[in-house]
N, C-alpha and C positions, 0 to 999 in steps of 0.2 A: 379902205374896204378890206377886210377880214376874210381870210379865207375858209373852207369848211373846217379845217381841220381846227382853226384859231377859237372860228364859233363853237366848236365845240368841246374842245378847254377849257374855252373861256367861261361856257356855261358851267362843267365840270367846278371851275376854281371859284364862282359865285352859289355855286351849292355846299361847298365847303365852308367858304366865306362865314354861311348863313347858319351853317352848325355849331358857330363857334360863338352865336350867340344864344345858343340854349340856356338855359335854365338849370344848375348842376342837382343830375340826377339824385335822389335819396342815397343810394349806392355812393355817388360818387362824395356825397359830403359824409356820409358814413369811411369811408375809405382815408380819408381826410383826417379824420380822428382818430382811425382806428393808423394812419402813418404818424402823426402826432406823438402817440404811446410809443409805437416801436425807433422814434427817432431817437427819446429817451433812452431808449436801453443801448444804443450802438455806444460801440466806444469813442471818447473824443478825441482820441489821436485819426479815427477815422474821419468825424466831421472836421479837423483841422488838415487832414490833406484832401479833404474836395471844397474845403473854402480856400486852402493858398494854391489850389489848380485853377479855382475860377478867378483870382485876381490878378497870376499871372499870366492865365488865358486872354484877359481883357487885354491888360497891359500890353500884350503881344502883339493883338488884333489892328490896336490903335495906334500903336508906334512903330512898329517893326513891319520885315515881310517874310517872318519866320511862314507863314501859313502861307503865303504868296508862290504860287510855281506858274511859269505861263502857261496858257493853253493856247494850245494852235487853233485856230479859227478863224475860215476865212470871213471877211466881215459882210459879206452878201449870202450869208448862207438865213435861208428862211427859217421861221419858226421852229417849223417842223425839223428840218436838219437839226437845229441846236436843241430841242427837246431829246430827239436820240442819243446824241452828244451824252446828254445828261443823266439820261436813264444806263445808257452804256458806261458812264465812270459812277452812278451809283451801285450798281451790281461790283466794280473794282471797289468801293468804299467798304461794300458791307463784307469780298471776301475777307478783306484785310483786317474789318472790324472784330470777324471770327475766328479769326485766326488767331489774332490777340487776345482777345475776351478766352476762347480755351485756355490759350497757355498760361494767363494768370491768373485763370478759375482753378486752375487744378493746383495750383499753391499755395490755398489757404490764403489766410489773414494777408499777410504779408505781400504777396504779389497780388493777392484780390487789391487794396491798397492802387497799389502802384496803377493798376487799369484804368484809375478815375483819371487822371491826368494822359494818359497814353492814349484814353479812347477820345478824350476832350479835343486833342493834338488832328486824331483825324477828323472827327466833324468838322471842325473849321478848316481842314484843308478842304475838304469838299467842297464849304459853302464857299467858299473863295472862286472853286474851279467852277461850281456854280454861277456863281455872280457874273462872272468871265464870262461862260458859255452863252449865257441870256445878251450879252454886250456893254455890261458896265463897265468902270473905269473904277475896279476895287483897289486901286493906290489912293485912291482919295479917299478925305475922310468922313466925309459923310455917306461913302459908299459902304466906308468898314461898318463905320454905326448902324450901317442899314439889315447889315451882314450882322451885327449880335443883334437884334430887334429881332430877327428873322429866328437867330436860335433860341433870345426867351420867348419867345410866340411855341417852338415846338415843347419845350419844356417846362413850362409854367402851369400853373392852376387856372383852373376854368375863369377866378376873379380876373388872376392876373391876365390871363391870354383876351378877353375883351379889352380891357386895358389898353394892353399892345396892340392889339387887332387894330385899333381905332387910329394908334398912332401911325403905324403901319401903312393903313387906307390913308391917309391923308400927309402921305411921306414929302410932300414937295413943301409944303407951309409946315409940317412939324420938325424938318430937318434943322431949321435954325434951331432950333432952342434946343437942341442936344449936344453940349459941349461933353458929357460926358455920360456914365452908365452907374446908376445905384451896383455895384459889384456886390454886397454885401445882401442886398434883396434878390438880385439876380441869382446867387449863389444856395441863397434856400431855397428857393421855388426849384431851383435844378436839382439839388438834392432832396428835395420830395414827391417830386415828380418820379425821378428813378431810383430810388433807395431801396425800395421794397424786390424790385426784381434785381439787384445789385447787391441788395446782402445776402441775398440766398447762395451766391457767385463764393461767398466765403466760408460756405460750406465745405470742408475734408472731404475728397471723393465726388461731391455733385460739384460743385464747381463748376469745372471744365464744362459739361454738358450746358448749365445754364449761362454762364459766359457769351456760350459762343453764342448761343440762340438769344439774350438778351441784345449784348451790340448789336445782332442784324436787325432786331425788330428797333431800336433805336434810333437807326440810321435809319430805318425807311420811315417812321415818324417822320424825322428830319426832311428828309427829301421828301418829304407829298408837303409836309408845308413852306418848303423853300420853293418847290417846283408852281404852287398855286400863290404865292406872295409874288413871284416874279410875273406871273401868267396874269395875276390882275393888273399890277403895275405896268406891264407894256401895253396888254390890249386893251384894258378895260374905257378907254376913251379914244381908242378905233372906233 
């Protein structure tokens, strides 16, 4: 039996669910070509350090507990306690996202660079304390898997996000058959997804400003769709 607050989440997380199988607006497939063109023009030392961020990122996810920090939680604490939980160390993610995003917006090329990996480092430590906080057992490995699934779902393309959406929805029969993660697909869809509000970051002088305000809006992507992928997964067959 669900309580008010679960039913009404839960509804929350099935209207989102439901948006994520629209139709990609004119705009959005316009935008799509029109990132397309501008991927072309970056430079490729920059596409070669946001594709060896995201293969090290995997790599790390899967093997290691570089992202892993405990979180204290007692394990009879209700929904609604561990959704606070979560919204209170998302507010810690995104200061720290901005914090970072200024400092290496305001250094040009070079330190803009270095951000793709430094902000990648915090998302996943999130999704982790994430995953904790909801009551997983993210040392397993079907739970990390579950955990990058959760981050191409926020950063992928309208194709790809039904895609995963669907794996997603149906995590208990689709977890066999992920021994591992296309990185190399996973890795475009991320950098086109954020590329456009991330190179403007390596701009001389604006930077800083859009740094900082990019990783927060970033991270809260991140967290409404980690917070509504956990939220269908626990209630949705209450």
């Amino acid at each position: 039996m669900l309580s008010s607050y679960e039913e009404q989440v839960l509804r929350e997380a099935k209207r989102w669910e439901k948006s994520l199988s629209k139709r990609d607006t004119l705009i959005q497939r316009s935008s799509k070509r029109i990132q397309t063109k501008i991927n072309k023009k970056i430079p490729e030392r920059v596409h070669q350090v946001v594709t060896e961020s995201i293969r090290k990122m995997i790599e790390a996810t899967l093997t290691t507990s570089e992202y892993i920090d405990p979180v204290d939680i007692n394990p009879d604490a209700s929904f609604r306690e561990r959704e606070a939980m979560v919204y209170e160390r998302m507010k810690r993610y995104k200061r720290t996202a901005a914090v970072e995003g200024a400092g290496t917006g305001a250094g040009g090329l070079l330190l803009g660079m270095a951000d793709f990996p430094l902000l990648l480092s915090i998302k996943m430590k999130f999704l982790f304390d994430v995953g904790q906080l909801y009551g997983y057992e993210v040392r397993n490995y079907q739970e990390r898997m579950y955990i990058l699934h959760v981050f191409m779902l926020a950063f992928s393309s309208d194709n790809k996000q039904r895609e995963v959406a669907r794996i997603i929805n149906h995590w208990e029969q689709e977890q066999r058959k992920w021994k591992e993660v296309d990185w190399k697909s996973l890795q475009l869809e991320y950098r086109d997804t954020i590329d456009f509000v991330k190179m403007l970051q390596l701009i001389p002088g604006f930077g800083a400003v859009v740094g900082a305000w990019a990783n927060t809006k970033l991270l809260e992507q991140l967290g409404e769709t980690a917070m509504n992928c956990y939220r269908l997964r626990t209630l949705r067959d209450h």
